[in-house]
C-alpha positions as a LaTeX table, in Angstrom:
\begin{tabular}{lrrr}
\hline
Residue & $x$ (\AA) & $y$ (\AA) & $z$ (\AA) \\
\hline
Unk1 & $-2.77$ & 1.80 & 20.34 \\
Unk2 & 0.25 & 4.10 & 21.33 \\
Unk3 & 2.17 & 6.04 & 19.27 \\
Unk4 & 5.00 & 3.88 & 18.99 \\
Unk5 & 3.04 & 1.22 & 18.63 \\
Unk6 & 1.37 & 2.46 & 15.57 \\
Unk7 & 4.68 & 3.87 & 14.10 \\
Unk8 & 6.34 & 0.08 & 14.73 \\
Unk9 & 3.30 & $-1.44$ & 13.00 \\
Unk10 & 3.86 & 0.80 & 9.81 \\
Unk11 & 7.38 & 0.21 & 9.86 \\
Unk12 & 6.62 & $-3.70$ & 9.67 \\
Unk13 & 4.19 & $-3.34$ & 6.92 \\
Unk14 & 6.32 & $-1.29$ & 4.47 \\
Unk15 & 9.40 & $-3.62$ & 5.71 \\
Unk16 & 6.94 & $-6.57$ & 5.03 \\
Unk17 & 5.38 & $-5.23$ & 1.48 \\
Unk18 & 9.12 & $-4.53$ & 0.29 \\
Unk19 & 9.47 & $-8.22$ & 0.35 \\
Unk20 & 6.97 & $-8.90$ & $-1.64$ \\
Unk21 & 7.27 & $-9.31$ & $-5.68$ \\
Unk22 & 6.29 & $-6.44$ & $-7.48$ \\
Unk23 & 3.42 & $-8.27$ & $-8.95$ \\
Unk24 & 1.66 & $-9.01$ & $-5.59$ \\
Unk25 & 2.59 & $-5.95$ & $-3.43$ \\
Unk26 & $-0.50$ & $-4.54$ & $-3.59$ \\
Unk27 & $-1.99$ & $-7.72$ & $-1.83$ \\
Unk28 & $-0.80$ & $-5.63$ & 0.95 \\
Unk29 & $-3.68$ & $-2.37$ & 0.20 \\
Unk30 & $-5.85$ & $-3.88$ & 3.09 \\
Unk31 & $-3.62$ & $-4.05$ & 5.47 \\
Unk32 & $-2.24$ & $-0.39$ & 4.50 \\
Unk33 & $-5.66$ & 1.23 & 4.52 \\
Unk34 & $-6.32$ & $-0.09$ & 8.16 \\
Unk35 & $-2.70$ & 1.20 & 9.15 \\
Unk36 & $-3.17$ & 4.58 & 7.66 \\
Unk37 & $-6.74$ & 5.15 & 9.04 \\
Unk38 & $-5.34$ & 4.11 & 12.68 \\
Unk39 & $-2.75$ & 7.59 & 12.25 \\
Unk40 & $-6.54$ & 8.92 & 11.11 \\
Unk41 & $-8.20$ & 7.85 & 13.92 \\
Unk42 & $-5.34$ & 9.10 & 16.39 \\
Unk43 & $-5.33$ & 12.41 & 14.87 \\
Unk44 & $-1.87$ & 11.58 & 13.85 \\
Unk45 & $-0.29$ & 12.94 & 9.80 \\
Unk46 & 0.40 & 9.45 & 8.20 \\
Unk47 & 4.69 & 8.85 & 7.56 \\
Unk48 & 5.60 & 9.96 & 4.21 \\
Unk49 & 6.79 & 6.88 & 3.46 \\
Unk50 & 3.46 & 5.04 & 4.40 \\
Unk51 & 1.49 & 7.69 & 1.46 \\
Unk52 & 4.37 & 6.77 & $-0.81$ \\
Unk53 & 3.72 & 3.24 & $-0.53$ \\
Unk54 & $-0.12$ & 3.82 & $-0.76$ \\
Unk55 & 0.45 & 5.53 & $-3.95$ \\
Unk56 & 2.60 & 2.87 & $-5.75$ \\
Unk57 & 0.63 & 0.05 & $-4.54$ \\
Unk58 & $-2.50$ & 1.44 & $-5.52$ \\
Unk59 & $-1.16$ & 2.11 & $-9.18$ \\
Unk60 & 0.07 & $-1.43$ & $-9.03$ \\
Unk61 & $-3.33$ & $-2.41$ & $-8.29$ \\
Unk62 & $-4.75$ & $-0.85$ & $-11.32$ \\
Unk63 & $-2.42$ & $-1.82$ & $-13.46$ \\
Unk64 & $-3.12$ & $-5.73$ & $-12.44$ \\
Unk65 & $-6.59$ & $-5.63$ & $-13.49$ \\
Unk66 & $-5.78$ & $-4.00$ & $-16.81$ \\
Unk67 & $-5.05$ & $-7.07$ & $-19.39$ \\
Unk68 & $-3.35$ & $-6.11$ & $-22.80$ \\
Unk69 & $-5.92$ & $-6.01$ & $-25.41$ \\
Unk70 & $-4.97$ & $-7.35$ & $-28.58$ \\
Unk71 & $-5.16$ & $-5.12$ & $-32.17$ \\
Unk72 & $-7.19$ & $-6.34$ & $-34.69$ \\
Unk73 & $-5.63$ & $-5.07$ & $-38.25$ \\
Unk74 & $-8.55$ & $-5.39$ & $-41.07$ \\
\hline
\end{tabular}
């Protein structure tokens, strides 16, 4: 994969994630991981914006899998 090919590709997938509802962005983590470990593989800095996105949608991910927990008052 070129260069620009790699940089277009990342530009679709953050243009493609920001469409997504908050709630299911992080759907998208797959598709980011194989993204950022192309710039990896190609010896290539990921985009800021690309480790911004992996941030958020990771935290997103976590919080999805936490369920509120009811209190209990004896």
């Amino acid at each position: 994969m070129t260069t620009d090919e790699l940089d277009r590709e990342a530009h679709v997938l953050i243009e493609g994630i920001a469409d997504l509802a908050p709630g299911i962005r992080y759907k998208g983590l797959d598709q980011l991981h194989s993204v950022m470990a192309a710039y990896s593989r190609a010896g290539r800095p990921a985009p800021l914006p690309l480790r911004h996105l992996l941030e958020e949608l990771t935290t997103e991910a976590m919080e999805s899998h936490v369920e509120p927990r009811s209190v209990l008052r004896g």
